[in-house]
Each structure stands twice: as structure tokens, then as C-alpha cells.
C-alpha positions as protocol buffer text, in pm:
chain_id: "A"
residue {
  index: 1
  type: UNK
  ca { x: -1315 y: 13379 z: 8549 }
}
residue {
  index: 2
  type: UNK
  ca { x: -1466 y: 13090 z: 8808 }
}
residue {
  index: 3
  type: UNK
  ca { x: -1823 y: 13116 z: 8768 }
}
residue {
  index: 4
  type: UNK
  ca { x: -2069 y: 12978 z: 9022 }
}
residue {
  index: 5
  type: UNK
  ca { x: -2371 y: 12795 z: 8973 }
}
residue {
  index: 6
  type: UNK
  ca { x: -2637 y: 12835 z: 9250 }
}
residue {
  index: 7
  type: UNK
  ca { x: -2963 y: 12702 z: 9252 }
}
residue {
  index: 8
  type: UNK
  ca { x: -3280 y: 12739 z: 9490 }
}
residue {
  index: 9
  type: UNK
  ca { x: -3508 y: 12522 z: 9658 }
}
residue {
  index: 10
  type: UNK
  ca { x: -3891 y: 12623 z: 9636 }
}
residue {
  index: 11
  type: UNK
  ca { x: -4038 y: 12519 z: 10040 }
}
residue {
  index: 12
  type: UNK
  ca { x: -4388 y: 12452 z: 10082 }
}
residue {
  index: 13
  type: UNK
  ca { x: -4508 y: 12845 z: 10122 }
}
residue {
  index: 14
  type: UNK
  ca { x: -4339 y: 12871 z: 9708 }
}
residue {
  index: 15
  type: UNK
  ca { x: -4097 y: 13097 z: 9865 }
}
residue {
  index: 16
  type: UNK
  ca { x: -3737 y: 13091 z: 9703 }
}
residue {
  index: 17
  type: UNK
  ca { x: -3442 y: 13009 z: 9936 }
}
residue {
  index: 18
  type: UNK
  ca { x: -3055 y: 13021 z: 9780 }
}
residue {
  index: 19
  type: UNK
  ca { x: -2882 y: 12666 z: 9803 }
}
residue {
  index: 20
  type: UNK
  ca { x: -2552 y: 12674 z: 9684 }
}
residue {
  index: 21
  type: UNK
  ca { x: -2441 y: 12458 z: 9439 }
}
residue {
  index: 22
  type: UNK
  ca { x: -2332 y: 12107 z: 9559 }
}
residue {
  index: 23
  type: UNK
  ca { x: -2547 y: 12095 z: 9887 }
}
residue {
  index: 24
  type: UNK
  ca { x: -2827 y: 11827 z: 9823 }
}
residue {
  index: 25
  type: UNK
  ca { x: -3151 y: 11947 z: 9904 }
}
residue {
  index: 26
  type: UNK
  ca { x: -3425 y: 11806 z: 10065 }
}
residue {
  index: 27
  type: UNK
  ca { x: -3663 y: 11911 z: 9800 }
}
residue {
  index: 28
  type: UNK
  ca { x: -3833 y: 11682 z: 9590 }
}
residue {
  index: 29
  type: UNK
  ca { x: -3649 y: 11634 z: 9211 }
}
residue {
  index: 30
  type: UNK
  ca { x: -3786 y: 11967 z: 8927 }
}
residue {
  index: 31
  type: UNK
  ca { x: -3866 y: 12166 z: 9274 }
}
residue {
  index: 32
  type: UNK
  ca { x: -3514 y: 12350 z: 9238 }
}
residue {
  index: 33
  type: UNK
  ca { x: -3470 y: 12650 z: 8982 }
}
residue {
  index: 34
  type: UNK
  ca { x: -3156 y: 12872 z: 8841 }
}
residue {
  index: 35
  type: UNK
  ca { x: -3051 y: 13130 z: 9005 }
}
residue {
  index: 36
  type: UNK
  ca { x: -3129 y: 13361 z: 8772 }
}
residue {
  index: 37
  type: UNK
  ca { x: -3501 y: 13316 z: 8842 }
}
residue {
  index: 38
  type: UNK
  ca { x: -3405 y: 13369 z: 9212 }
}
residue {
  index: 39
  type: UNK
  ca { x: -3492 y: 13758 z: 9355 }
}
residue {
  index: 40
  type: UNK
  ca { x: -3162 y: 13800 z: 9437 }
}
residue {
  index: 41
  type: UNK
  ca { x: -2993 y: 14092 z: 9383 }
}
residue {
  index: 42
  type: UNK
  ca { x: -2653 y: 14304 z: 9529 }
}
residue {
  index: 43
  type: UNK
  ca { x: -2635 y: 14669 z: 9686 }
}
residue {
  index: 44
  type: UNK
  ca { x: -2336 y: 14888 z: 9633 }
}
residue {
  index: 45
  type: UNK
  ca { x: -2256 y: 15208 z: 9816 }
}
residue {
  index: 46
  type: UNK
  ca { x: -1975 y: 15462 z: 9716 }
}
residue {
  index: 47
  type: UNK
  ca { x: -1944 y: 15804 z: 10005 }
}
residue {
  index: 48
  type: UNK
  ca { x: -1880 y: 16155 z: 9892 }
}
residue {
  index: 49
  type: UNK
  ca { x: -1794 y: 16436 z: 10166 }
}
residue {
  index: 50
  type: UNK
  ca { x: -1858 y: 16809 z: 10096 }
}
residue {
  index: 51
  type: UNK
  ca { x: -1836 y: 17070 z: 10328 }
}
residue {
  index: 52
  type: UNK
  ca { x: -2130 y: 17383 z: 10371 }
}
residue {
  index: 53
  type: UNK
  ca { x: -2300 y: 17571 z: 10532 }
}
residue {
  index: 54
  type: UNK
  ca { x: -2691 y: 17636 z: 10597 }
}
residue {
  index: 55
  type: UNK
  ca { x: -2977 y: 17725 z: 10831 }
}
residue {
  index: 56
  type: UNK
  ca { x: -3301 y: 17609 z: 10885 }
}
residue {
  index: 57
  type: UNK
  ca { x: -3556 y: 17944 z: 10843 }
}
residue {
  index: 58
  type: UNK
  ca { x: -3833 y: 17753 z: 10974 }
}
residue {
  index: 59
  type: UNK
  ca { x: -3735 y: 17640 z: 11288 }
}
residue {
  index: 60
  type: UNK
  ca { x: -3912 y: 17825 z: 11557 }
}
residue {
  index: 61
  type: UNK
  ca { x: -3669 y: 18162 z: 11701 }
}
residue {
  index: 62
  type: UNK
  ca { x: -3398 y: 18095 z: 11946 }
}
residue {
  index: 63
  type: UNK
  ca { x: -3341 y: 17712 z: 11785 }
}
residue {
  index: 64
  type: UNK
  ca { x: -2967 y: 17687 z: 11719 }
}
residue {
  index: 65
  type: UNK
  ca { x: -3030 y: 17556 z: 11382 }
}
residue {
  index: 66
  type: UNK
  ca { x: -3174 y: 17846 z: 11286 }
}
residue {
  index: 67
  type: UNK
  ca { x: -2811 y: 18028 z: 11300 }
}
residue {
  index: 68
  type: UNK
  ca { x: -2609 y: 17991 z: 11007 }
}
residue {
  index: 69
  type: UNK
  ca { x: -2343 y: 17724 z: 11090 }
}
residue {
  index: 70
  type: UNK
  ca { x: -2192 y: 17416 z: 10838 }
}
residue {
  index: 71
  type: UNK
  ca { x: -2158 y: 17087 z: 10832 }
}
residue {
  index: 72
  type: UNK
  ca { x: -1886 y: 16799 z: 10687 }
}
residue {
  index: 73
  type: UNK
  ca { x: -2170 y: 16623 z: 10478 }
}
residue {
  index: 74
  type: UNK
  ca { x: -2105 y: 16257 z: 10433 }
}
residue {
  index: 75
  type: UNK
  ca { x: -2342 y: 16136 z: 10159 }
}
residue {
  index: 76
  type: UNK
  ca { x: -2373 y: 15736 z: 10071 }
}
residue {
  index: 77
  type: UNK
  ca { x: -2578 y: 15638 z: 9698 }
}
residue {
  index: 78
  type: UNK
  ca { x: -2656 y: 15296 z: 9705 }
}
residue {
  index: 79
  type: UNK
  ca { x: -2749 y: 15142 z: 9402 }
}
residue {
  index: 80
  type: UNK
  ca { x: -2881 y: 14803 z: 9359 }
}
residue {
  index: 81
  type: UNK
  ca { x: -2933 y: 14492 z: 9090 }
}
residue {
  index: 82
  type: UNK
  ca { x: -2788 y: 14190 z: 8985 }
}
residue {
  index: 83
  type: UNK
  ca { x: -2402 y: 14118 z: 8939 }
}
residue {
  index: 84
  type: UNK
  ca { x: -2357 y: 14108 z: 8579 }
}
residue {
  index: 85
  type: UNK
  ca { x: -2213 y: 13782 z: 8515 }
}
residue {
  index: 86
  type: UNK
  ca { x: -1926 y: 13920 z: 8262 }
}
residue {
  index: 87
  type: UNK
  ca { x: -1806 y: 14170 z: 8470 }
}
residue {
  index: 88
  type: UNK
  ca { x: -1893 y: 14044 z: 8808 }
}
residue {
  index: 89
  type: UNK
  ca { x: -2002 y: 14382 z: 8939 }
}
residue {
  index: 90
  type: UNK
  ca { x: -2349 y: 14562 z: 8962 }
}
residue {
  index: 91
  type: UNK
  ca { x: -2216 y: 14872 z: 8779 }
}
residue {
  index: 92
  type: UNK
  ca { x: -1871 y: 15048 z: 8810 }
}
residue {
  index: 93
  type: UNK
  ca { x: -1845 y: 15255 z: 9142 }
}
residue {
  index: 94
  type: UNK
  ca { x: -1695 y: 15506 z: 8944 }
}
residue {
  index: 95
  type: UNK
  ca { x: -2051 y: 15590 z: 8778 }
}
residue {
  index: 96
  type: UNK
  ca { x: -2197 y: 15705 z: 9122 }
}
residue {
  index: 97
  type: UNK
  ca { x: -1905 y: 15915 z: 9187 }
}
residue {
  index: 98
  type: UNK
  ca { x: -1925 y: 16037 z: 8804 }
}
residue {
  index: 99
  type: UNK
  ca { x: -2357 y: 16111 z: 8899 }
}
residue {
  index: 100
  type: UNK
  ca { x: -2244 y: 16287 z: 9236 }
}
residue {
  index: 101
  type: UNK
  ca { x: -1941 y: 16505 z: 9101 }
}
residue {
  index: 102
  type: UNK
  ca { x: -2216 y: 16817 z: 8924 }
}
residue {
  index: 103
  type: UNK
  ca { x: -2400 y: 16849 z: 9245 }
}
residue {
  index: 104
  type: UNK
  ca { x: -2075 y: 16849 z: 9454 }
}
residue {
  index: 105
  type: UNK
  ca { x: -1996 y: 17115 z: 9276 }
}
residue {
  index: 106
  type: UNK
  ca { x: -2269 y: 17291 z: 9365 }
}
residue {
  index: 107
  type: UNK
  ca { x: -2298 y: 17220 z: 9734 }
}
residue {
  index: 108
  type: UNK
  ca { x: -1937 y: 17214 z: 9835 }
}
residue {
  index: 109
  type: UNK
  ca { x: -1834 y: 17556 z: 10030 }
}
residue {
  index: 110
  type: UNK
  ca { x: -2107 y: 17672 z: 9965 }
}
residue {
  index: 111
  type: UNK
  ca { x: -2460 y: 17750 z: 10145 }
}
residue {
  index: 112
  type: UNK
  ca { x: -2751 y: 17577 z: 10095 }
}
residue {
  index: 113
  type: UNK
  ca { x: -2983 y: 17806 z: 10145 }
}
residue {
  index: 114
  type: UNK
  ca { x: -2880 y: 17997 z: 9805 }
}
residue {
  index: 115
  type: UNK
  ca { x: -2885 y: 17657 z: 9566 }
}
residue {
  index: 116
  type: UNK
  ca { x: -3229 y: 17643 z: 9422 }
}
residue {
  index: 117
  type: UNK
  ca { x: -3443 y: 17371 z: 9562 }
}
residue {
  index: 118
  type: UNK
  ca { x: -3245 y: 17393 z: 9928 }
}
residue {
  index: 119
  type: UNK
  ca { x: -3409 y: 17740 z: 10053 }
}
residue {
  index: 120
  type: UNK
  ca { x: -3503 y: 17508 z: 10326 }
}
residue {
  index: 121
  type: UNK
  ca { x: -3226 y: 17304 z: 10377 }
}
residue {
  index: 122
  type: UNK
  ca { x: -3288 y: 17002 z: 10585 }
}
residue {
  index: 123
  type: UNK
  ca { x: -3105 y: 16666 z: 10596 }
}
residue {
  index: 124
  type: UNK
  ca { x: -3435 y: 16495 z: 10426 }
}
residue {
  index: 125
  type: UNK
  ca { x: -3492 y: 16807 z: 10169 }
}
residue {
  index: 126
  type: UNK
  ca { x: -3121 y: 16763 z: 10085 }
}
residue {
  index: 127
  type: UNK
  ca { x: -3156 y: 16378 z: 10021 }
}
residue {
  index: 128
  type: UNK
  ca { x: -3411 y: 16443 z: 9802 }
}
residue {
  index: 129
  type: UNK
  ca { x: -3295 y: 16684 z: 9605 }
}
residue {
  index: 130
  type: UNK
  ca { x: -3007 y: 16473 z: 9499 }
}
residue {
  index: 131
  type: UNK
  ca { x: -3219 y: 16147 z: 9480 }
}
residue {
  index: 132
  type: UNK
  ca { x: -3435 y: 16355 z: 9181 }
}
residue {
  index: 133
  type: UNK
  ca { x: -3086 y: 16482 z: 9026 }
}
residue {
  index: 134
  type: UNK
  ca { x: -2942 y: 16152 z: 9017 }
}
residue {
  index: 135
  type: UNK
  ca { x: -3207 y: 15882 z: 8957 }
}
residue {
  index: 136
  type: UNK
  ca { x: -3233 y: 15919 z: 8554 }
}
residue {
  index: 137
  type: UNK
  ca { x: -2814 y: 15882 z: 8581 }
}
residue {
  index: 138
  type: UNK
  ca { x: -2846 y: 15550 z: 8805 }
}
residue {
  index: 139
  type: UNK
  ca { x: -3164 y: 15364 z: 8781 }
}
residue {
  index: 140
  type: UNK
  ca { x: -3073 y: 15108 z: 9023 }
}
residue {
  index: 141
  type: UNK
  ca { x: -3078 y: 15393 z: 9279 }
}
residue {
  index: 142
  type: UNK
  ca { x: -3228 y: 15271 z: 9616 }
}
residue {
  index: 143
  type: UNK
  ca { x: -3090 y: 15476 z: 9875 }
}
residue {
  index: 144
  type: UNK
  ca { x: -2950 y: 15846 z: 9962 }
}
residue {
  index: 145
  type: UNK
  ca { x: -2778 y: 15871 z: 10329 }
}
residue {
  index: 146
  type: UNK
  ca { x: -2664 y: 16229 z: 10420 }
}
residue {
  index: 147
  type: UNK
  ca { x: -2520 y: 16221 z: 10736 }
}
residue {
  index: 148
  type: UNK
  ca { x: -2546 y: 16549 z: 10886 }
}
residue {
  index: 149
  type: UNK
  ca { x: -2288 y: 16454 z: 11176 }
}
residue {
  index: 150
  type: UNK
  ca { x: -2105 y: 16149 z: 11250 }
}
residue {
  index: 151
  type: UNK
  ca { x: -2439 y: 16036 z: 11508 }
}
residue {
  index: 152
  type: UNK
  ca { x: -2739 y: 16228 z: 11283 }
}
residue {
  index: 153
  type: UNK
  ca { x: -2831 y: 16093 z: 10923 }
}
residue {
  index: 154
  type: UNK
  ca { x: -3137 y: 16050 z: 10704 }
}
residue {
  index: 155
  type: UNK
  ca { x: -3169 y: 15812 z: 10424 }
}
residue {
  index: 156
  type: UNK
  ca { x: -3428 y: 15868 z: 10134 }
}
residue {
  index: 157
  type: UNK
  ca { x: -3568 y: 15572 z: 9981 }
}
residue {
  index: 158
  type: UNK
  ca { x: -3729 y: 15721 z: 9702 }
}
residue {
  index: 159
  type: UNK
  ca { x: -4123 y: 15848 z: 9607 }
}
């Protein structure tokens, strides 16, 4: 495996900027640091679809959301940190999929309404309810999108 050394240049405000290894910096000599010491850090995202059904109960009467009707759910986890240096990746993709799969199984063809915790069933309500079910499995978790439709989403950024 190449590895890459990067270092970065401290400007007057003591804020950290990434120069790459082999440009010459303008900096005065002991004003560059690791990497490492950088706040740098990666963000993965791995989508899961489900399909269900829901309504909204408090919407006021006559709103079309209030009907029962269903959605193709799109839902991206993002999880961010560092690359590990050994294995070059943040954390396998397959461990968000492996968080997601128990609460697929509860939402998919299914309505939302009758899962407890969804009685009230809204985008947001939905992205937190699987931010809380998932966090303790990935604690890099930064982000839950659900995308309702392919032009209406909500991400959750956490407490």
C-alpha cells in the first residue's frame, strides 16, 4: 500500500490548512504539523430503499397527507472519521447496511403508523427514530436523509 504523507501549514489566524506533501510552503520552518494533528476527517454514505405506507393524524382534515398512501423511502446514513491508515477506509460500508437491515425489517411493507415510536409518522420523526436505533451501532453517525420522494427529504443531524 502507497501511503501519503500530508502536512499543514498553520496561517497567521492558527487556523490549519492541508498542504500536500512536496508543495513548499510559504510558512516559516516548525510552523507545519502532521496530518494527523490536522481536523480532517472523511464522510461515507451507504442508501437503503424500503417501501410503506403511512398517514399523518395530525395534519388538519381534508390535507392529503392525512389519507393513508406509501412511499419508496430512500434513506442515506452517513458516518464520519478518519481513514484508518491500515485499511484505508473509515469503516466497512457493509456495517451501515448490517445497522440498517433490523429496522428495514420493520418498516418495509409495512405502515408506520403501527411501529412503535412512528404513530406520527413524519419524514423528521422517522429520521429520528432510526438515528436513536442506530447511533450506539455506528458512533461516527452524523447524518440520517430520508427522502420521502425523489424532490422532498429531511436529514437529522443528531440531538
Amino acid at each position: 500500500m502507497v501511503g501519503f504523507r500530508h502536512f499543514c501549514a498553520v496561517d497567521k489566524a492558527d487556523r490549519l490548512t492541508p498542504v500536500p506533501c512536496g508543495v513548499i510552503s510559504a510558512e516559516p520552518k516548525g510552523r507545519e504539523r502532521e496530518r494527523d494533528e490536522c481536523e480532517m476527517s472523511t464522510t461515507i454514505i451507504r442508501e437503503m430503499r424500503f417501501e410503506a405506507a403511512h398517514f399523518l393524524p395530525k395534519t388538519p382534515e381534508g390535507h392529503k397527507c392525512r389519507r393513508l398512501h406509501g412511499h419508496s423511502y430512500v434513506i442515506e446514513i452517513h458516518v464520519t472519521g478518519e481513514v484508518d491508515p491500515e485499511t484505508g477506509w473509515v469503516c466497512d460500508f457493509d456495517e451501515l447496511r448490517q445497522a440498517f437491515l433490523p429496522l428495514r425489517v420493520q418498516l418495509d411493507h409495512h405502515t408506520l403508523n403501527e411501529v412503535g415510536g412512528l404513530e406520527n409518522p413524519t419524514s423528521e420523526v422517522l429520521a429520528g427514530w432510526l438515528w436513536e436505533r442506530m447511533i450506539l451501532l455506528l458512533p461516527g453517525l452524523t447524518a440520517v436523509v430520508v427522502h420521502e420522494t425523489c424532490t422532498s427529504r429531511c436529514v437529522y443531524t443528531g440531538p
